[in-house]
GURO-726548 format. One line per 8 residues: number of its first residue (from 1); their letters; for each residue x, y, z of N, C-alpha, C. Coordinates in steps of 0.02 Angstrom, whole numbers. Each point is the difference from the previous one (the first is absolute). Layout:
N
NUM> A> X,Y,Z,X,Y,Z,X,Y,Z | ...
REM end
This chain:
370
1> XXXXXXXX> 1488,-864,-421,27,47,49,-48,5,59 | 32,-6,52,-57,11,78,6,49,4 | -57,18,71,-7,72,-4,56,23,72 | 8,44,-4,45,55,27,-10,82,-7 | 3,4,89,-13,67,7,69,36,31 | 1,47,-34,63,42,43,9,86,23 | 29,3,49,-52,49,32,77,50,-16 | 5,68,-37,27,43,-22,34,62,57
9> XXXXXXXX> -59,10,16,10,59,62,-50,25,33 | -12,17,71,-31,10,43,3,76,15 | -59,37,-11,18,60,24,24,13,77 | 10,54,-5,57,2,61,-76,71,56 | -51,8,-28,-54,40,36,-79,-58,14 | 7,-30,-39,-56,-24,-11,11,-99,-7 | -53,-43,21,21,-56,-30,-8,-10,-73 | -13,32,-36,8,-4,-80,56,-34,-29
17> XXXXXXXX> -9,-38,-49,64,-36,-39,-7,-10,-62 | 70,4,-24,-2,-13,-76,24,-62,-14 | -40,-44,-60,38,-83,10,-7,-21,-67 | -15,-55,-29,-20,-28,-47,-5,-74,11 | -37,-17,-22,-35,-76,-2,13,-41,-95 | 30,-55,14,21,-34,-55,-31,-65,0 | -39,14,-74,-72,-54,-4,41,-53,-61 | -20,-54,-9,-14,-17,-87,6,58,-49
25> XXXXXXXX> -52,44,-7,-27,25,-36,32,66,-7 | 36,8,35,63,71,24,-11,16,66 | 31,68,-21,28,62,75,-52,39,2 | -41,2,70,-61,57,0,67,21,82 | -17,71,-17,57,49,32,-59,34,79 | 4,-15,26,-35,17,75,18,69,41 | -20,50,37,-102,-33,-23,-30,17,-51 | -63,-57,-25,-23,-9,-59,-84,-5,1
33> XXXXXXXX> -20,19,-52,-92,2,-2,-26,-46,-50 | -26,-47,8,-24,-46,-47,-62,27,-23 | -22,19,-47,-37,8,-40,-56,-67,-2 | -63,-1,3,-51,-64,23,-24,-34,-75 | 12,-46,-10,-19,-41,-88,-46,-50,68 | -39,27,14,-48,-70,1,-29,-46,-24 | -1,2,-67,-32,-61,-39,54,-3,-49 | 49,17,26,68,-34,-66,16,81,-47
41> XXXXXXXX> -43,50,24,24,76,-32,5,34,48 | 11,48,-25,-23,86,69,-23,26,-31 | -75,19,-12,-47,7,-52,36,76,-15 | -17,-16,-69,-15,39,-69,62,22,-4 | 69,-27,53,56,12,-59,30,-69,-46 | 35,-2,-52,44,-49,-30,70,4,64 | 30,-82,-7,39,-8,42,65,55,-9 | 20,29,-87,48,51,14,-12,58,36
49> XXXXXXXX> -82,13,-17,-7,52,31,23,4,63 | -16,-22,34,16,-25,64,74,-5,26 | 56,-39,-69,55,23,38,10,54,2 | 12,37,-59,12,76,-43,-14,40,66 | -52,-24,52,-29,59,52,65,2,33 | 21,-49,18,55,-47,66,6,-38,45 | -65,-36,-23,-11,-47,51,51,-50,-21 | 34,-54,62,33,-71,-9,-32,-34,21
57> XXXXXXXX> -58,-13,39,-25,-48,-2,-82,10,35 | -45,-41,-16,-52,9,6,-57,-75,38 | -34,39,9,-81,-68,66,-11,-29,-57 | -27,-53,19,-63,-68,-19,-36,3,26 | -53,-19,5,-59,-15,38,-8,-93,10 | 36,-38,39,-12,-81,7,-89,-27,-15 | -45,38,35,-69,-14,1,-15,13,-67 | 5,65,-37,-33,15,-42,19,-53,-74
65> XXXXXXXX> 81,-9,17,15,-45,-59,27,-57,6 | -49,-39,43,-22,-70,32,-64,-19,-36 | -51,67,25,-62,-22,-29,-2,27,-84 | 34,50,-3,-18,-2,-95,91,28,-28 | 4,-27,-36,4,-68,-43,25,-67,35 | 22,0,69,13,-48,22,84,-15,7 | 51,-25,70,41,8,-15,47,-63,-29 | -53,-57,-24,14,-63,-22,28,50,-87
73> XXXXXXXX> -42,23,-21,-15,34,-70,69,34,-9 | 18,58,45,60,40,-8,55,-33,-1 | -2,-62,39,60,-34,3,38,-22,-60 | -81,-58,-8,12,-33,-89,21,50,-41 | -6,60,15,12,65,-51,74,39,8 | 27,-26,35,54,12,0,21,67,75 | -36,-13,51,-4,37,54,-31,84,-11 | -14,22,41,-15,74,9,27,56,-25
81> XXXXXXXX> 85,-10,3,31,52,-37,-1,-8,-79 | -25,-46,-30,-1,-14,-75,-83,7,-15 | -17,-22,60,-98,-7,-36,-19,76,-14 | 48,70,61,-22,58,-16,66,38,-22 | 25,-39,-39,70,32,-31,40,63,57 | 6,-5,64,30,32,50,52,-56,-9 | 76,13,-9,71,-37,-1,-8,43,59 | -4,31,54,38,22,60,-30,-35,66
89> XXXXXXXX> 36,30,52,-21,-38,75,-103,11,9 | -28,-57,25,-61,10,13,-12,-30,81 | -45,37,45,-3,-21,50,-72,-18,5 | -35,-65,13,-66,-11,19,-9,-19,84 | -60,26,3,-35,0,56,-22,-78,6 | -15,-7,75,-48,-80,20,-54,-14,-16 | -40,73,-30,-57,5,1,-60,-12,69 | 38,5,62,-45,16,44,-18,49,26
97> XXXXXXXX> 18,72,-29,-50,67,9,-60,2,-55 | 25,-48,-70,-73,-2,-29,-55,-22,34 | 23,-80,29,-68,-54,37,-11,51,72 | 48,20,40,-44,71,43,-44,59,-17 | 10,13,-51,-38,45,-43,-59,-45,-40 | -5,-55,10,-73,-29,-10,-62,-14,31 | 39,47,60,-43,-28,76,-63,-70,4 | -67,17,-8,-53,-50,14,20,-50,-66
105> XXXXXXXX> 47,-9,-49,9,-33,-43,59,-44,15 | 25,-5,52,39,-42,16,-4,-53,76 | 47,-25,27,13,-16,58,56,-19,17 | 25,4,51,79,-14,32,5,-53,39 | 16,-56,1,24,-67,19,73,2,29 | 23,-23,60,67,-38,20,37,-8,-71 | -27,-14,-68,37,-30,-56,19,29,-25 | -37,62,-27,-26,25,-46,-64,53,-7
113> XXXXXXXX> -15,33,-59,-37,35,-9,-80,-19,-50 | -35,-25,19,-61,-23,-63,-32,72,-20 | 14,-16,-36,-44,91,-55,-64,-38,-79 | -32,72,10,-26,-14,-84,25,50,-48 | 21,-8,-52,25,29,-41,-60,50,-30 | 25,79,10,-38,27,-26,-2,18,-67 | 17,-31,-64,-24,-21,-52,-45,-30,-10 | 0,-72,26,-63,-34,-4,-38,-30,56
121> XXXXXXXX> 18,5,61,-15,-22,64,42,-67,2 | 33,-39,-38,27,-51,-5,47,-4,82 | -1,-54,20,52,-25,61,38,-17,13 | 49,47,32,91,-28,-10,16,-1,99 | 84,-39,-17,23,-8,61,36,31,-26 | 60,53,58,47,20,-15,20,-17,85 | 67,-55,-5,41,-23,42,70,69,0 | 34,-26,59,58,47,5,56,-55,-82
129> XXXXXXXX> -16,-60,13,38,-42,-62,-11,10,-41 | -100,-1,-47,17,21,-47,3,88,-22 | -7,29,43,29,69,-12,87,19,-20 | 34,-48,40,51,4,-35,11,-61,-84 | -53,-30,-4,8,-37,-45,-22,25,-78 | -29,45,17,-21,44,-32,33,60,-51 | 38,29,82,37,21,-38,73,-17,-32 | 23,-56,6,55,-15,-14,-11,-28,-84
137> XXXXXXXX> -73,-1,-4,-16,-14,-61,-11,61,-46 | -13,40,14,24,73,-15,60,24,-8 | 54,-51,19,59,32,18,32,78,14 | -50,18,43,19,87,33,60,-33,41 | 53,66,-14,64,12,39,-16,-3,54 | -39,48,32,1,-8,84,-95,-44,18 | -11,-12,35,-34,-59,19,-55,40,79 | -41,-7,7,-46,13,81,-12,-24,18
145> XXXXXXXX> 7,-33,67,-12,-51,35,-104,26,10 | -30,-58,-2,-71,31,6,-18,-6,94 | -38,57,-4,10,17,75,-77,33,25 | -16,23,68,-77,-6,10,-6,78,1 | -33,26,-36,-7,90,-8,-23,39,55 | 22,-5,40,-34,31,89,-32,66,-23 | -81,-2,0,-37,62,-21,-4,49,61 | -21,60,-14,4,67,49,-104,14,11
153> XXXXXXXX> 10,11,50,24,-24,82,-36,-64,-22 | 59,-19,65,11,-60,25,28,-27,85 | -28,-31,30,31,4,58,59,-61,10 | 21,22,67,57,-12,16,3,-101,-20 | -55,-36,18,-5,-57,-14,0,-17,-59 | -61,24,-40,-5,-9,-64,91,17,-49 | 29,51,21,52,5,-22,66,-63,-4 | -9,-10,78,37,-19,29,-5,-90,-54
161> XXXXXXXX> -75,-21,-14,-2,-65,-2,18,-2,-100 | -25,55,-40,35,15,-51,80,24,-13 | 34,18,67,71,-9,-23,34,-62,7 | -47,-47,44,40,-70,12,-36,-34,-70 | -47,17,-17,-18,-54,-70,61,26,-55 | 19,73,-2,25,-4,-38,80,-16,0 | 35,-21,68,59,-8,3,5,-75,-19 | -51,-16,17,-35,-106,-13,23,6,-64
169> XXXXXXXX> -34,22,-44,-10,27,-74,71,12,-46 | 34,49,23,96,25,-10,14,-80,2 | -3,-39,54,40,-55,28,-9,-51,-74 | -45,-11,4,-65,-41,-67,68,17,-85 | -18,73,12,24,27,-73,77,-15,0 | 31,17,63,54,-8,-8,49,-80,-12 | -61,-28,25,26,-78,-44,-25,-23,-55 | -60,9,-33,-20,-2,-55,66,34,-51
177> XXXXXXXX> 2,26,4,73,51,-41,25,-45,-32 | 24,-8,-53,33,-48,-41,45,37,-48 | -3,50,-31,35,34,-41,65,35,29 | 72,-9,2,38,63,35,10,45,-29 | -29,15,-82,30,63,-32,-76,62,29 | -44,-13,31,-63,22,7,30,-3,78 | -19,97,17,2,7,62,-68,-6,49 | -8,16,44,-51,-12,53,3,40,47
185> XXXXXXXX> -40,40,28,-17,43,15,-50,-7,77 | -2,-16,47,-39,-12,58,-23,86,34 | -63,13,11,-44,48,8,3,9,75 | -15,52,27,-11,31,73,-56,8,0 | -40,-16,47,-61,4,5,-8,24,93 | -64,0,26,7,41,53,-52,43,27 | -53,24,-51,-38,50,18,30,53,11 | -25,43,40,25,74,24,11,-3,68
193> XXXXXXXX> 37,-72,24,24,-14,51,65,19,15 | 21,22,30,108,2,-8,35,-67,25 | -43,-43,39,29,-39,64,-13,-54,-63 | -65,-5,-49,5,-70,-46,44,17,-55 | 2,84,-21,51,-11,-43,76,-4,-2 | 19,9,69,66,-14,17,-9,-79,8 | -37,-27,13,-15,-73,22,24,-37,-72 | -48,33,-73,-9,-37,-45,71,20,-33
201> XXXXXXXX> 34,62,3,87,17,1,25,-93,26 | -7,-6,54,42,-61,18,-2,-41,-33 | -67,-35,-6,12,-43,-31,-24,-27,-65 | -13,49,-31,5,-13,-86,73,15,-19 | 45,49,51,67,1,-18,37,-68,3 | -18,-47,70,22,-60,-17,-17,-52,-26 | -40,20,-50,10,-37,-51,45,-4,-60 | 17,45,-11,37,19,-32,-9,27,-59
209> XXXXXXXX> -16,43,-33,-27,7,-62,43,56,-47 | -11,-4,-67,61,50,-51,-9,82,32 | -60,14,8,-22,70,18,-80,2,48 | -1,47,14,-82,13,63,-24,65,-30 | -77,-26,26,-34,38,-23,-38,52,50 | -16,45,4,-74,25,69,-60,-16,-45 | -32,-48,21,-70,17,-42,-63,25,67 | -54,-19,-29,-39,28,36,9,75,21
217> XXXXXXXX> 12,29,-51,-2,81,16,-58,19,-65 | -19,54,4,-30,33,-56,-84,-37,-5 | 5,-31,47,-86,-40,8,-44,43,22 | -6,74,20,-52,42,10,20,30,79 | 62,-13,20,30,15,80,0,96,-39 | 14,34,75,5,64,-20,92,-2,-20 | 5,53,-28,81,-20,-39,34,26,42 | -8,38,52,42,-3,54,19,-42,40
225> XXXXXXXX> -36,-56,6,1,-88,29,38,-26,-45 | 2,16,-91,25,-45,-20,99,40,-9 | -1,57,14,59,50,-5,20,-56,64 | -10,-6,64,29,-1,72,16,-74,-30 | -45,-40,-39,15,-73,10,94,5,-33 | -12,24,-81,55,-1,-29,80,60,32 | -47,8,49,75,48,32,23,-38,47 | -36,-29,20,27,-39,89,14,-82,-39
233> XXXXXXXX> -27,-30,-35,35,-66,-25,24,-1,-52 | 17,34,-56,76,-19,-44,47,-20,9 | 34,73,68,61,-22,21,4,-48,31 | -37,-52,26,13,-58,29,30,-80,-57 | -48,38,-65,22,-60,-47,76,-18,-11 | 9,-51,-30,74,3,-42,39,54,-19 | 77,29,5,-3,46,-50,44,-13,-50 | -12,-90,5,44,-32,-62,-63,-21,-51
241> XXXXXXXX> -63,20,10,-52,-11,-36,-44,49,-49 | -28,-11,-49,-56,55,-27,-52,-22,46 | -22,76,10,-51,24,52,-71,10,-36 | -53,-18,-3,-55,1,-56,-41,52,27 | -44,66,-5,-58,9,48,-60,-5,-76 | -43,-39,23,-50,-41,-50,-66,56,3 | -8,21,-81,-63,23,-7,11,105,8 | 60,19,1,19,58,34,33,37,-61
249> XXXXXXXX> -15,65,-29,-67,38,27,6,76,-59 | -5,37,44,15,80,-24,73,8,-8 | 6,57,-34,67,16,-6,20,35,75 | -43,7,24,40,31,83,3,-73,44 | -40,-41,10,-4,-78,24,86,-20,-27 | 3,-13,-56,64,-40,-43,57,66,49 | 15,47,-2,50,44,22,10,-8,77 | -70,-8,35,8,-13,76,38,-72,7
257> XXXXXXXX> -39,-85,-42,36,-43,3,65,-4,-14 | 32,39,-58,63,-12,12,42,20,43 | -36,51,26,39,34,87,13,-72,47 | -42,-23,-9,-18,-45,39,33,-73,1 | 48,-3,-50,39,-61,-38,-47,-45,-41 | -45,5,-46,-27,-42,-43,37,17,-65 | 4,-35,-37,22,-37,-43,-38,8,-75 | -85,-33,7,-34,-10,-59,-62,18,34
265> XXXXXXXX> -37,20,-36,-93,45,4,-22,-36,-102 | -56,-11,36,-26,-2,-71,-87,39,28 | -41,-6,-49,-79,40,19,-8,18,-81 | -78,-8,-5,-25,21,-44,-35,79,-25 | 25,36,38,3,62,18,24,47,-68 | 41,-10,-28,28,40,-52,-43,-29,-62 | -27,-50,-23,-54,-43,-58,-56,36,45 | -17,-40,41,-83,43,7,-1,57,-2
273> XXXXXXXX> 37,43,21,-11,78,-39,-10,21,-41 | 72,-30,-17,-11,10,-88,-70,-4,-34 | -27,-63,17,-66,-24,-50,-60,48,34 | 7,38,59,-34,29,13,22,94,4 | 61,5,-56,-12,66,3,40,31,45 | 54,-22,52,15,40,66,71,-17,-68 | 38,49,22,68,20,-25,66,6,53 | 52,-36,22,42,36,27,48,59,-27
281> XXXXXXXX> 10,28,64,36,54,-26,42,31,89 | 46,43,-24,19,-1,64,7,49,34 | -29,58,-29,-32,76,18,-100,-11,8 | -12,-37,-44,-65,9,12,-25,-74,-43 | -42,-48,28,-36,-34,-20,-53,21,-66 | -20,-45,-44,-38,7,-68,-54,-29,14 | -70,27,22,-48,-11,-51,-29,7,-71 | 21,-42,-32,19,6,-69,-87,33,-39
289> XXXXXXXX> -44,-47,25,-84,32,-20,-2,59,17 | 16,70,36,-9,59,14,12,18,-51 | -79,63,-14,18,32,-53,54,58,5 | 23,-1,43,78,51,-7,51,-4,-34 | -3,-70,-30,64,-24,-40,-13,-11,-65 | -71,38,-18,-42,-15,-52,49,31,-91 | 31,67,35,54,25,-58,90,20,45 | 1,-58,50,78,-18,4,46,-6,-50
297> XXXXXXXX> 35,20,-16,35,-35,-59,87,-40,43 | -24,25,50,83,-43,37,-12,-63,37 | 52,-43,-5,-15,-55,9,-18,4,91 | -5,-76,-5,-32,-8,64,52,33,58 | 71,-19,-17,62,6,61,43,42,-58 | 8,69,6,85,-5,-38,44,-23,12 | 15,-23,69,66,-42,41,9,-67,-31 | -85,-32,-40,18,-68,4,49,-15,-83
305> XXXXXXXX> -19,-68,-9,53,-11,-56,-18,-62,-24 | -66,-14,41,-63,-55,-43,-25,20,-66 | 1,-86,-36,-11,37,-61,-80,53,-20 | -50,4,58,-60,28,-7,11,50,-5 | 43,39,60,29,68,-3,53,29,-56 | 36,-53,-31,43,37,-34,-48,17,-88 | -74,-18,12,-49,2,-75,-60,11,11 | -10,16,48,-67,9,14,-32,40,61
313> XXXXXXXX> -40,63,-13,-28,35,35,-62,-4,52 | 1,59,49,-50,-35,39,-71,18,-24 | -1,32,-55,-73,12,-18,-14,-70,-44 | 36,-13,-13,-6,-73,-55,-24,-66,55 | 64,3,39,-32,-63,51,-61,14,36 | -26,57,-4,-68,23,38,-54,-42,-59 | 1,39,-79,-14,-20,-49,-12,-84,3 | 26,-16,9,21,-105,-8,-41,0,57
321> XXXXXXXX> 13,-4,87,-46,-6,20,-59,12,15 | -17,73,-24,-83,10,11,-50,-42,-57 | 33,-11,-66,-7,-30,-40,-15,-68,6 | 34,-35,35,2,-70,37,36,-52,-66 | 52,48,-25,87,-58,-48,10,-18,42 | 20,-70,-38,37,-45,42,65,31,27 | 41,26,-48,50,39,-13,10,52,92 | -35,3,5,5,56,57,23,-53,64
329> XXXXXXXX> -22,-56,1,25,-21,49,60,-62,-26 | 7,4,-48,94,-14,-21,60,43,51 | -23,72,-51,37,72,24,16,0,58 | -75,21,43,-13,8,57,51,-43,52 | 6,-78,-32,27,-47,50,91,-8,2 | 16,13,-85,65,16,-4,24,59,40 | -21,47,25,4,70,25,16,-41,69 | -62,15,18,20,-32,91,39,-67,25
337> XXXXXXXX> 19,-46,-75,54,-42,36,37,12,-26 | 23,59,-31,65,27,-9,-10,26,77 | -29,53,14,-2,33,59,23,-49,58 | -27,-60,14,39,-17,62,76,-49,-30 | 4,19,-61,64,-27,-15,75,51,20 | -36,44,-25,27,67,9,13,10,89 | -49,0,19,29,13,94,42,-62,6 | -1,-77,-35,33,-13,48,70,-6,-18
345> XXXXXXXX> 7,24,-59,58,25,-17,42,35,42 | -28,61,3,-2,51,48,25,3,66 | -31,-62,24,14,-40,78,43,-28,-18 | 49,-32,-30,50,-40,-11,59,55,0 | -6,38,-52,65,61,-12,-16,49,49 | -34,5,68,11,31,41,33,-57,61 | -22,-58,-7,48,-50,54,81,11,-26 | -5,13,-66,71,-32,-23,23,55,22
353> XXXXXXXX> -18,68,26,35,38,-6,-3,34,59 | -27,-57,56,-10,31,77,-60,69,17 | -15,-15,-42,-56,64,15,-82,4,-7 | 1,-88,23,-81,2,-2,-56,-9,64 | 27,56,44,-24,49,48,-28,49,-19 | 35,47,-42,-7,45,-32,-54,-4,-26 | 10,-58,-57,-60,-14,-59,-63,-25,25 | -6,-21,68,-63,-17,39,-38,65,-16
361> XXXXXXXX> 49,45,41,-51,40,43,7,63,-58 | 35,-3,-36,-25,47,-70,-77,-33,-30 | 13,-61,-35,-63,-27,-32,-58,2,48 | 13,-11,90,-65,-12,8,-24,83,29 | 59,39,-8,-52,81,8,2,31,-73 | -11,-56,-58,-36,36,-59,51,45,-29 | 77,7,12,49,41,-20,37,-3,-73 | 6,-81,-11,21,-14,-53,-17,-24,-64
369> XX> 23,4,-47,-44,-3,-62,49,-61,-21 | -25,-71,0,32,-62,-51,24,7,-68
REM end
């Protein structure tokens, strides 16, 4: 089965939409939050756990599971969705926000990217070819074209000469492509320019690709640069396409993008909390280590309907983590990706029902309880 996106309904206040995207692997119902398995999990849950929350589909990391176990290994193994027993849609990255995030450990070539692997310092190429070669050996449903990570600040040149490497790059991936049941995905890039990212709108759109992405947001810009980027270029994308915004964010970030017509957000935001103790909630955030919750006996959310909350108290999860159980950051992580499973639920049955205006500006003045 190829992939196919179909776009449901358009609010009639806002560019927000309700759609669904049809993978191999099923129906992930838009808009949607991928949950981050970078090394083939999303630490410390089991893959049911993970559906049970509500997630349909979930990140890869291309870099991370290139260099360990390798994606020659997963293949022989029967691809990605079998090596980590996930049967549902998986989307991997190009892995070129990892090799930007390696800074003095890499370099950027016309070709390609030369990096050292920070496992062992060992030396790899990562081409726009074999990035998609990569992943097609992975067999992830949707596919990233690998593209040049325009860091903050940056000037107008420097920008300018990283959005043309990376449209070079799209061009590269987009013929390398060999699979048609594996979609592809071509990235916006741009800086915090408007004039390159309407520029890089043109022409990564003609290339043609299954869905677009904004990347280069969330690199350390103030988030009001990165709010203006995703308000002023969405609506220019496709709106026969999934709209990606890469690396994004908070539960108020995810509510502004979908104002905004995006589609899919993924971020490691709801796991790193977790393992560090922060709790969502939608009256009041959890620091779970405060001794205030030391003889809680109510769960973290009464609203929620995760299985942490429906067995377990907050003096207990205080208990587990001051303690340092493993257990606490199981809990902890089932909680908060139920939590953004739960909003985006939320966001869906308020599109379906014309009223997610309303539900903006309730959730983002703290009114409503999920």
């Amino acid at each position: 089965m190829s992939f196919q996106f179909n776009l449901i309904t358009q609010d009639a206040d806002t560019y927000a939409r309700l759609g669904e995207m049809i993978t191999p692997h099923g129906i992930v119902n838009t808009p949607a939050f991928m949950p981050v398995g970078t090394q083939g999990t999303v630490k410390s849950m089991l893959p049911e756990e993970i559906k049970n929350c509500g997630a349909e589909i979930i990140l890869g990391n291309t870099y991370h599971l290139y260099l360990r176990p390798g994606h020659e290994t997963i293949s022989k193994l029967g691809g990605l969705h079998r090596f980590m027993n996930w049967p549902d849609p998986i989307l991997t990255d190009s892995g070129g926000f990892q090799v930007y995030s390696l800074g003095a450990l890499r370099k950027i070539t016309p070709d390609g990217v030369m990096f050292r692997s920070h496992i062992d310092g060992s030396r790899h190429f990562l081409s726009p070819q074999k990035a998609i070669d990569i992943q097609e050996a992975l067999g992830s449903d949707i596919m990233m074209c690998l593209d040049e990570c325009t860091p903050y600040p940056a000037t107008l040149s420097q920008s300018e000469e990283s959005l043309n490497l990376t449209v070079k790059w799209a061009n590269l991936c987009k013929e390398a492509k060999t699979n048609s049941d594996q979609a592809l995905f071509g990235i916006i890039q741009g800086g915090s320019y408007p004039d390159l990212r309407k520029q890089a709108v043109e022409q990564i759109v003609s290339i043609c690709f299954d869905g677009y992405a904004l990347g280069g947001v969330s690199v350390g810009e103030p988030k009001e640069i990165m709010y203006k980027i995703t308000d002023s270029i969405t609506p220019l994308l496709p709106a026969d396409k999934p709209r990606y915004l890469m690396g994004v964010g908070t539960p108020e970030d995810i509510v502004f993008g979908v104002s905004c017509g995006i589609d899919m957000f993924d971020c490691v935001i709801p796991t790193r909390c977790a393992r560090h103790g922060l709790l969502f909630t939608n009256s009041e955030n959890i620091v779970i280590k405060n001794a205030r919750w030391r003889e809680d006996n109510n769960p973290v959310d009464e609203m929620c309907d995760c299985y942490t909350c429906k067995n377990y108290s907050r003096a207990y999860l205080r208990h587990l983590y001051v303690a340092g159980e493993i257990l606490a950051m199981v809990l902890n992580t089932i909680h908060n990706v139920r939590y953004y499973m739960r909003l985006m639920e939320q966001i869906r049955a308020a599109l379906k029902e014309g009223s997610f205006l309303k539900f903006k500006k309730d959730f983002l003045n703290k009114k409503m309880i999920l």
